[in-house]
N, C-alpha and C positions, 0 to 999 in steps of 0.2 A: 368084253369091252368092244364098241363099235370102232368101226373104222373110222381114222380121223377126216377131218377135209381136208383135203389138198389143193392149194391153191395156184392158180394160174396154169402153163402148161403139164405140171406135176398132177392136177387128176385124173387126164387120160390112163396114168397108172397105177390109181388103184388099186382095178380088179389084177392087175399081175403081182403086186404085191403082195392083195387079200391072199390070191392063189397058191404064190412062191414063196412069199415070204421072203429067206435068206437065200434060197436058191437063185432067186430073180436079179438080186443084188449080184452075188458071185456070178453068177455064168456069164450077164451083159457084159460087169467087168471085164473079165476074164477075155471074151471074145472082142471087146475094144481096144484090151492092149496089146493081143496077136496083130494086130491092122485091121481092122473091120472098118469100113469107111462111114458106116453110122455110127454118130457116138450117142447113141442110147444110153452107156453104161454111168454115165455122171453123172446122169437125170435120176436114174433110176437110185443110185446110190444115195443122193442127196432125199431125194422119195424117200429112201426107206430109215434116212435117222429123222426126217421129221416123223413118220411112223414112232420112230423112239422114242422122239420126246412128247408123242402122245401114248407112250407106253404100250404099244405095238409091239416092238421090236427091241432087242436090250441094246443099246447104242456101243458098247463094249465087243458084243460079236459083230455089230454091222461092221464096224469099223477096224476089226481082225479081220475077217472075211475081204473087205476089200482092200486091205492092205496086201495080204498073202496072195491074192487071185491076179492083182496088177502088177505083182512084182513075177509071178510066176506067167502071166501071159506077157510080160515086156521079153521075157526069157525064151520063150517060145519064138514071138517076133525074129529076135535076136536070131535063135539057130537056121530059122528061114531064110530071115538075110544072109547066114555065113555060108550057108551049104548050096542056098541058090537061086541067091539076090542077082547076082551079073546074067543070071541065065536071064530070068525073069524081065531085067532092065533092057536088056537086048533083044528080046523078042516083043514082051510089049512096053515097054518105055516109050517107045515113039506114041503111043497113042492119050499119053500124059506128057509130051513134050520134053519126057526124059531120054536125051539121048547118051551114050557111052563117054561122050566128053566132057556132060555135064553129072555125069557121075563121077566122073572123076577131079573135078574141081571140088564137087560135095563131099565127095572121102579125103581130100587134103585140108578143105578147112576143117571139115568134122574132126580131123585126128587132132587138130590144133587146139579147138574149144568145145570138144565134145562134151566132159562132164556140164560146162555150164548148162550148153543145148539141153543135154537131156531133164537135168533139177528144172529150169525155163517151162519146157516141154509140158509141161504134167497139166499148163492152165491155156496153154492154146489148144483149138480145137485141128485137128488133122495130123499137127506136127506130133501132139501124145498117141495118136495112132502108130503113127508110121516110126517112130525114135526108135524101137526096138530094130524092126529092121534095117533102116539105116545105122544103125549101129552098130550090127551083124555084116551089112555090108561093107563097111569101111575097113573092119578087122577090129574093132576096137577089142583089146585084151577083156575077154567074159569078166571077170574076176570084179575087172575096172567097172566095165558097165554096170554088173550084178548092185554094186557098191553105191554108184550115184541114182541107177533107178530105184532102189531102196528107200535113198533120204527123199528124193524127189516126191513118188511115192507115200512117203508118212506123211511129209506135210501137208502134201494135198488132201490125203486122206481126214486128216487132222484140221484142217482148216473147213473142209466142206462138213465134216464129221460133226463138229462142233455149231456151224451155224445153221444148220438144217434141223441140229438140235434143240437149238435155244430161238432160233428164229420166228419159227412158226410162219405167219400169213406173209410176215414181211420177208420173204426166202424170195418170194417173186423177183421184187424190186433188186436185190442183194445178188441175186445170178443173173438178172437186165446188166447190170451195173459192169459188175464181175465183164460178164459177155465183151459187149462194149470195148473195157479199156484192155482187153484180151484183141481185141483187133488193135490198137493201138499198138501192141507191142509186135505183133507182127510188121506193122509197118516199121514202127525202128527197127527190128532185130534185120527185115530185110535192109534198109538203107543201110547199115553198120555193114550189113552183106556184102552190099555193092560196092561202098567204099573201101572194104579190105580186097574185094575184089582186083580193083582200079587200080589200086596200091602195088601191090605183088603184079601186076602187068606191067607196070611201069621199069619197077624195080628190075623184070625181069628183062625189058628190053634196055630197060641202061646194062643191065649186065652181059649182054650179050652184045651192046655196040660202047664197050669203052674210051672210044676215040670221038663220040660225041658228047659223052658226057666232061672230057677233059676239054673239048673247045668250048 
């Protein structure tokens, strides 16, 4: 059977799929959800179930294969950040604007509404990278994380799985789309940031000057 078309930025791939096949899908995965700051791996994944539903690729392993490789690269992330995330942030965090106090404001709200962050996580671009290790970073209990990058994880799997399968030509338009209101939520999830930010200062300097708060 020939190779299907692929439409829009999805043909440059292809010849990696013609090549890889399920490997191509698995390893990008895999290496996007250790923290690789390219995310190749969602293109290429979504690639390869339209693949399936041109009968390419059996839509059933693509979508095992990236289920297992992103839960098992969030995992790896994970240990990176636990065993040596603070080194990492201290030596080069300055050069990402990350300094040691503002990792540390990131690992108190992170403990507070982590699982959300990480389910959230799976459809922006940068934060699905890096969620393992900050996860790892903050200390979040493995167990905990293992648990919510999972669901996180299937659905995305499941949702990309599915529309790249049935989609066909209109896949373009459908991850334009997607794209898009993915930066919208970045933009709330930061203002929501800022505002619980402001909040807990507030709260903290009333608590520490009581006698202004009673006048």
């Amino acid at each position: 059977m020939s190779a299907p078309h692929l439409p829009g930025v999805f043909a440059t791939l292809a010849p990696l799929l013609d090549h890889y096949g399920y490997w191509a899908v698995g390893g990008t995965l895999f290496i996007e959800n250790v923290g690789s700051p390219v995310s190749l791996g969602e293109t290429i994944f979504i690639a390869g179930a339209l693949y399936a539903g041109a009968g390419r690729l059996n839509i059933v392993a693509v979508c095992l294969i990236g289920l297992v490789v992103s839960v098992a690269g969030g995992a790896v992330g994970y240990l990176i950040g636990r065993t040596g995330g603070r080194a990492l942030v201290v030596r080069y965090g300055r050069y990402v604007a990350l300094t040691s106090e503002r990792a540390d404001r990131a690992e108190a709200y992170f403990q507070k509404r982590g699982p959300v962050i990480i389910v959230i996580s799976r459809w922006i671009e940068v934060v699905r990278q890096l969620c393992g290790f900050v996860s790892g970073l903050t200390e979040m209990p493995f167990l905990r994380f293992l648990f919510y990058n999972t669901i996180g994880a299937a659905l995305w799997i499941a949702v990309w799985g599915t529309m790249g399968y049935v989609a066909g030509d209109h896949i373009t338009v459908i991850y334009a789309r997607a794209t898009e209101y993915s930066v919208y939520l970045v933009i709330a999830l930061v203002l929501v940031a800022g505002a619980l930010t402001v909040r807990y200062a507030v709260r903290r300097r009333r608590a520490g000057h009581p006698d202004e708060v009673r006048d």
